[in-house]
C-alpha positions in Angstrom: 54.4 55.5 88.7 57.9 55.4 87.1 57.7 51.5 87.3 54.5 51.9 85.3 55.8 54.1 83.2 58.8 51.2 82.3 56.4 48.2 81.7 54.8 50.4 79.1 57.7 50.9 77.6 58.6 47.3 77.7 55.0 46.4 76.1 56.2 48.2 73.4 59.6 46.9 73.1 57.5 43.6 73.5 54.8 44.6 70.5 58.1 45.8 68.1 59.7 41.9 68.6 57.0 39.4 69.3 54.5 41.3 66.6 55.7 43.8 64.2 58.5 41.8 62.7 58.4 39.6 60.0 58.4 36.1 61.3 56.8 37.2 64.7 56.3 33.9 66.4 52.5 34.9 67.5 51.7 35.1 63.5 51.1 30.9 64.4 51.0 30.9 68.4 47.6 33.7 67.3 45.8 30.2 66.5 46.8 27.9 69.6 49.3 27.3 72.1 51.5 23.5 72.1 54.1 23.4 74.8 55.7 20.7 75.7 56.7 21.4 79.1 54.5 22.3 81.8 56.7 24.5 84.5 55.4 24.6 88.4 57.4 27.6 89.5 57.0 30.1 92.7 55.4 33.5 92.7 58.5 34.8 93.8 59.2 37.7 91.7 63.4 37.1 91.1 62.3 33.3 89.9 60.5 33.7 86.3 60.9 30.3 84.7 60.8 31.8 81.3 63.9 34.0 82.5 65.6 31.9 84.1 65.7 29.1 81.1 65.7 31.9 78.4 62.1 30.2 76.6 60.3 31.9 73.8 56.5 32.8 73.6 55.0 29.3 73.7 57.6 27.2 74.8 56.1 26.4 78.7 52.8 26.4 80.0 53.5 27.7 83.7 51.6 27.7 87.1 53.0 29.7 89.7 52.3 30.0 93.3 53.5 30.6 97.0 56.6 27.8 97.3 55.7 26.1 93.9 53.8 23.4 95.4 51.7 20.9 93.9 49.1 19.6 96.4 47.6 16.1 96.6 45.0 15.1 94.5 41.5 16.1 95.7 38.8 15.4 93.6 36.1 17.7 95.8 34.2 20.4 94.4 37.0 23.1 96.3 38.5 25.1 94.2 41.8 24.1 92.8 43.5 26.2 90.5 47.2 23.8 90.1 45.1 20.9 89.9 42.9 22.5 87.0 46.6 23.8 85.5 47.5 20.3 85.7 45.0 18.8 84.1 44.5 20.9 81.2 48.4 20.9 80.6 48.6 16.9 81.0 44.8 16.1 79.2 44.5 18.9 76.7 47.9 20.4 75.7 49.4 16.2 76.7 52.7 17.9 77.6 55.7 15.7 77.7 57.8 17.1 80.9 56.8 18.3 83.8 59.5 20.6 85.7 59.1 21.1 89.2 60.9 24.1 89.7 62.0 25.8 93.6 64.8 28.0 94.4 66.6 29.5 97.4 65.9 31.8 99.7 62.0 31.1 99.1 59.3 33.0 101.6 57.2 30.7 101.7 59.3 28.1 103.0 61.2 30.4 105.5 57.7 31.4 106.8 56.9 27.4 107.2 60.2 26.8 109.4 59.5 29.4 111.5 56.0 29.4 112.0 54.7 32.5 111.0 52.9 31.8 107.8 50.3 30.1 110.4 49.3 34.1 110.8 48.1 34.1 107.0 44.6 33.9 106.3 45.5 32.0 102.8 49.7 31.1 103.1 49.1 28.9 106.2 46.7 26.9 104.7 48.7 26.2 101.6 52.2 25.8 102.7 50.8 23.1 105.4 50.8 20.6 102.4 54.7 20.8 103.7 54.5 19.6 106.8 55.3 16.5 106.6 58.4 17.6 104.6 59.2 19.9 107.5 59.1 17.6 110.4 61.7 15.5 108.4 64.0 18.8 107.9 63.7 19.6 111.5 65.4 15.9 112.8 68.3 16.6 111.2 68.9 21.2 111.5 67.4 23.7 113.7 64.7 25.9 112.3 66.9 29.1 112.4 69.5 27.1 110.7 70.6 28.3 107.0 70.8 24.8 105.8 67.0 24.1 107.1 65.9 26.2 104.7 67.7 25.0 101.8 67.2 21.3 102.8 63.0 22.1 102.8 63.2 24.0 99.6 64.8 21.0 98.2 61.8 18.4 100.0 59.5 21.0 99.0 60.5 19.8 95.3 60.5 16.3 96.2 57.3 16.3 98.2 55.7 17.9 94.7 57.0 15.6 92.4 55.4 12.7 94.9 52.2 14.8 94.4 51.8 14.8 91.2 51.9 10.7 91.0 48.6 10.8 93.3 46.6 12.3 90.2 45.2 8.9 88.4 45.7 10.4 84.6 49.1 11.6 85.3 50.5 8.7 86.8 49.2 7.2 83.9 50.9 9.2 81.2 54.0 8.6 83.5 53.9 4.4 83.6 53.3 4.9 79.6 56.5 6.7 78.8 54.5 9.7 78.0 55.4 12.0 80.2 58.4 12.7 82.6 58.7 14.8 85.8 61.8 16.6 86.6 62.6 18.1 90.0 65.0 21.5 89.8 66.2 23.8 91.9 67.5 27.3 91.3 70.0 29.0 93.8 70.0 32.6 93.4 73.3 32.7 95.9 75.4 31.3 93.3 73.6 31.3 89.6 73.1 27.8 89.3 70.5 25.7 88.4 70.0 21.7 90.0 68.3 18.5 89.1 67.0 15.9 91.6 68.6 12.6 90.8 67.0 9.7 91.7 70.0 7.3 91.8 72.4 9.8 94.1 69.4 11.3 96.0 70.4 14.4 95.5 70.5 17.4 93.9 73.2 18.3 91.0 74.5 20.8 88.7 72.7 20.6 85.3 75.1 23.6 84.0 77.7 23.9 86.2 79.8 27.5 85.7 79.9 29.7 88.9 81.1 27.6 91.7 78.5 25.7 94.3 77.6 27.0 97.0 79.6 25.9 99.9 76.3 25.5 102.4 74.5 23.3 99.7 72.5 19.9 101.2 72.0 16.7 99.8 68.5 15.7 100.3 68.1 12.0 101.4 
């Protein structure tokens, strides 16, 4: 209850900034929303985009779930809550970058190297849109190696941002210089925050500060 009894508090602190101020920025987000960055980010509770990249009310529109995957594009009447995200945020709000954003030490991805999320009813399921990703991982590292997980967190990224070029009207946008994706990844190890570059293959320091982490993978 003492939790609880601190995000109440925090609502308040919340109410004090964002509405009772002069200059509150919901006095024009109360009549619509217009980011231009749409953020695919994991549930996992130390990895809130809007922390980690300091945003204000407004400034991301933001789908989270297990292992911030994207999945193919399935136009089947399933249910498919990232590829409605996806295309209100691309078609509606016509958001100019797309940020694909996974991190270390990730659940969901342990739980797809060693098998166990196949016990989940729901996680198996999803996570298996990694597969493919995880059969490459496994030529090179052991499952129970430290660096398999950090090398499928990083493919997990990659295998996303290959995702989101299946969906016709985002691939589009993309061809038309409308709309860019960017692959990041966040280690938690060492407070630093990576970008996927195409022309090294790999993963580097967008603000580099705290040293990298000396078990860090290239993804090729």
């Amino acid at each position: 209850m003492q939790k609880i009894r601190d995000f109440i508090l925090g609502f308040k602190s919340f109410q004090d900034i964002y509405f009772c101020r002069e200059g509150s920025p919901f006095q024009e987000l109360r009549s619509g929303q217009a980011p231009s960055t749409l953020v695919v980010a994991c549930c996992d509770s130390r990895t809130d985009p809007s922390l980690i990249m300091q945003c204000e009310p407004g400034d991301i529109f933001v789908v989270r779930n297990i292992a911030n995957i994207v999945p193919p594009y399935e136009p089947d009447p399933g249910r498919h809550g990232v590829s409605a995200a996806l295309e209100y945020a691309v078609l509606s709000l016509e958001v100019q970058d797309i940020i694909i954003l996974g991190h270390s030490s990730c659940g969901g991805i342990r739980a797809l190297l060693d098998g166990s999320a196949r016990d989940g009813e729901f996680v198996g399921p999803w996570i298996s849109i990694l597969d493919s990703a995880r059969n490459q991982v496994l030529k090179n590292f052991d499952p129970s190696d430290e660096k398999a997980a950090t090398a499928l967190e990083m493919a997990g990224v990659l295998t996303s941002m290959e995702n989101l070029l299946t969906f016709p009207w985002l691939a589009e946008r993309v061809t038309q210089g409308k709309l860019t994706i960017h692959g990041w990844y966040f280690d938690m190890a060492c407070g630093q925050l990576f970008s996927y570059l195409p022309q090294t293959r790999s993963f580097e320091p967008l603000a580099p500060r705290c040293p990298p982490r000396k078990d860090m993978v290239d993804v090729t």
